[in-house]
C-alpha positions as CSV (number, residue, x, y, z in Angstrom):
1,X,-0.7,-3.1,12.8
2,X,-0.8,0.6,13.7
3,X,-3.8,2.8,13.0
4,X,-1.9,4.6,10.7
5,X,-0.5,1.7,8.6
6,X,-4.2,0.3,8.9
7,X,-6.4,0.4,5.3
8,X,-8.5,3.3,4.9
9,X,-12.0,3.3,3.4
10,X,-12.8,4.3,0.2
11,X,-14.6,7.9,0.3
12,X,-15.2,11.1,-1.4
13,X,-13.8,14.6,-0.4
14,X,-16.9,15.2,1.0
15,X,-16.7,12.7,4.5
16,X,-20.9,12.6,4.8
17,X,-21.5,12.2,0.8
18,X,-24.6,9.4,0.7
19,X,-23.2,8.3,-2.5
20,X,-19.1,8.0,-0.9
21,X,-18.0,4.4,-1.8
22,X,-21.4,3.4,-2.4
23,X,-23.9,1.7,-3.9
24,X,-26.5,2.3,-1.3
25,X,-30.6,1.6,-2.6
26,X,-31.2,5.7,-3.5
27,X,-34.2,7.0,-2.5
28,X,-35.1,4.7,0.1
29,X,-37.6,5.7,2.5
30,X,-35.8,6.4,6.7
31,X,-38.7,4.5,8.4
32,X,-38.2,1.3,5.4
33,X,-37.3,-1.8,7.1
34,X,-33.6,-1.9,7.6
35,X,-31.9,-3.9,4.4
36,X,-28.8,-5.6,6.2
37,X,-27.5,-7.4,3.3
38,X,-27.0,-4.6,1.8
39,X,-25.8,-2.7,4.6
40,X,-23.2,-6.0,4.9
41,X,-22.2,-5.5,1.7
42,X,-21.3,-2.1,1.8
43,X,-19.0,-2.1,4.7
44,X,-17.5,-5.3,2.8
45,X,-16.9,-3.2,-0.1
46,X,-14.9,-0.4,1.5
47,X,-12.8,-3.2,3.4
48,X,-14.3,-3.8,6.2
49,X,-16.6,-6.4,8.9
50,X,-19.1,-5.6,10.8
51,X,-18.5,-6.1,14.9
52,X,-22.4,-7.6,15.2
53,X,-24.1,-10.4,13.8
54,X,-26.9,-10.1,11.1
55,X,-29.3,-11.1,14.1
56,X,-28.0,-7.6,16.0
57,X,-28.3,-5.6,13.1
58,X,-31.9,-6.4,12.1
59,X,-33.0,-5.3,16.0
60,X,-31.3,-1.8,15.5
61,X,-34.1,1.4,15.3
62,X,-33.9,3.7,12.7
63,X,-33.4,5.9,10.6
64,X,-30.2,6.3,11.7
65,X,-27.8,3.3,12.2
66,X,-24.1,3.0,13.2
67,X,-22.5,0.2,12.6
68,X,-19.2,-0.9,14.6
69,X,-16.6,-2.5,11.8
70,X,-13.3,-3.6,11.5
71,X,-10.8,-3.4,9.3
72,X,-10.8,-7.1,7.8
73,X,-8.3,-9.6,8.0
74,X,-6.9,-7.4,11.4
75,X,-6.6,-9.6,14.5
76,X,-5.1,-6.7,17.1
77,X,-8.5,-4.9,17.5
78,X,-6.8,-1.8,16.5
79,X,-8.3,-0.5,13.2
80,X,-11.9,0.2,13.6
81,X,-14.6,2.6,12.0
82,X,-18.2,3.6,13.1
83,X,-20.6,3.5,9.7
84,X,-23.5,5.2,9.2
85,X,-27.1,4.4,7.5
86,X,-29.5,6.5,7.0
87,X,-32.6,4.4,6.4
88,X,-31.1,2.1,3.8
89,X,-28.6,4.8,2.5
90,X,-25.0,4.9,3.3
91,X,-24.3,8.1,5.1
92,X,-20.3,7.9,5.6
93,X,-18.5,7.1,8.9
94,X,-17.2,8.6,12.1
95,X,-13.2,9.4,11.3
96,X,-10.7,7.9,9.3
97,X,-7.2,6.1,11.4
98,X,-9.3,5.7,14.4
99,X,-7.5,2.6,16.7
100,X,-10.4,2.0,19.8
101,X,-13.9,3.2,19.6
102,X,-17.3,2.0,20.8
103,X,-20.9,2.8,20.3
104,X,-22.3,3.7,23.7
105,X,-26.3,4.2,22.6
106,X,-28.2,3.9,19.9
107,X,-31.7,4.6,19.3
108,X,-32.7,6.0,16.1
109,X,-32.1,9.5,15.9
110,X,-28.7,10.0,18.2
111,X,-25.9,7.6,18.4
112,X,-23.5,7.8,21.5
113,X,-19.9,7.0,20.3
114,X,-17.2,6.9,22.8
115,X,-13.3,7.0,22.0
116,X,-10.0,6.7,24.2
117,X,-7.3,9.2,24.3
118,X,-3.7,8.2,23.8
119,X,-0.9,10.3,24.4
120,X,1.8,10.1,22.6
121,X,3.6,8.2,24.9
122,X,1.1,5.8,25.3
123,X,1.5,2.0,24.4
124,X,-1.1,0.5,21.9
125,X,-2.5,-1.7,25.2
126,X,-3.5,1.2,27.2
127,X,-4.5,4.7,26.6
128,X,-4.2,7.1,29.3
129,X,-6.0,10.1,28.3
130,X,-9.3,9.2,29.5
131,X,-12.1,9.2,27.0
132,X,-14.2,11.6,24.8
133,X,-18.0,11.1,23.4
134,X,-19.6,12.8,20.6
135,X,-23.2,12.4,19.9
136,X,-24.3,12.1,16.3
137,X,-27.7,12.9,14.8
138,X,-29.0,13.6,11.3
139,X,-29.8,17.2,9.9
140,X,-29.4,19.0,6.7
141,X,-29.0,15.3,4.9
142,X,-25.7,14.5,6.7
143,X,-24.7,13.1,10.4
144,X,-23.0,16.3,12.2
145,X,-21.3,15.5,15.4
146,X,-21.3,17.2,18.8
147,X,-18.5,18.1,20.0
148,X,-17.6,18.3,16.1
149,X,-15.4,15.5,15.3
150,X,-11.4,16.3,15.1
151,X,-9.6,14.6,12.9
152,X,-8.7,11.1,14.7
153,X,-10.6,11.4,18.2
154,X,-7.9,8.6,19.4
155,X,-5.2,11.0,19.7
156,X,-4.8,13.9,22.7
157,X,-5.0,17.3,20.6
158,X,-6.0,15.2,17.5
């Protein structure tokens, strides 16, 4: 399955929206201890699993969380998303029709997200356009990226 022909989450316009697709605890305090189930169930709701196990995702610092998903019932590896929390609040995820990405860091306040370049001659196996990394922190109630994010980081010019 291609990233393109891959589901898409469920969102508002607005990509950092708290309330996008959700039915995240409002309110919830950043420094409140992290509610995984609920996390879970949110990324199950817009059609996706989480990469980690429970176990993982109870170590991770807060406020801000990312949480590595995939688009479920894929096998090829090749329809991801990166989704944000906010203490217990869903705060909306790193770009829509992204194929390969990892979390590099995490530790509360920044998360590290790395991404490979295809070209568009590229097969799906191997991308040969090196990588890019964009750093994401919360400020002014959203997550802002730096570099900001383009539109699908996968893609050379994209």
């Amino acid at each position: 399955m291609s990233s393109k022909d891959a589901p898409t989450p469920t969102r508002s316009v607005a990509l950092w929206s708290p309330s996008a697709a959700g039915k995240s605890p409002k309110g919830s305090a950043p420094d409140a201890p992290f509610d995984v189930d609920a996390a879970l169930l949110q990324i199950k709701r817009m059609g996706f699993t989480a990469d980690p196990e429970p176990a993982e995702l109870k170590t991770l610092k807060g406020p801000l969380r990312a949480i590595h998903s995939h688009c479920t019932g894929t096998t090829d590896g090749h329809c991801v998303i990166v989704m944000f929390f906010h203490g217990n609040d869903y705060a909306g995820y790193d770009a829509r029709g992204t194929g390969e990405s990892s979390i590099l860091s995490q530790d509360g306040t920044t998360v590290t997200l790395s991404y490979p370049v295809f070209k568009a001659t590229d097969p799906m196996c191997c991308a040969s356009g090196g990588t890019r990394e964009f750093r994401a922190r919360w400020g002014s109630g959203k997550v802002a990226f730096t570099p900001p994010m383009p539109g699908n980081p996968n893609l050379a010019g994209g």
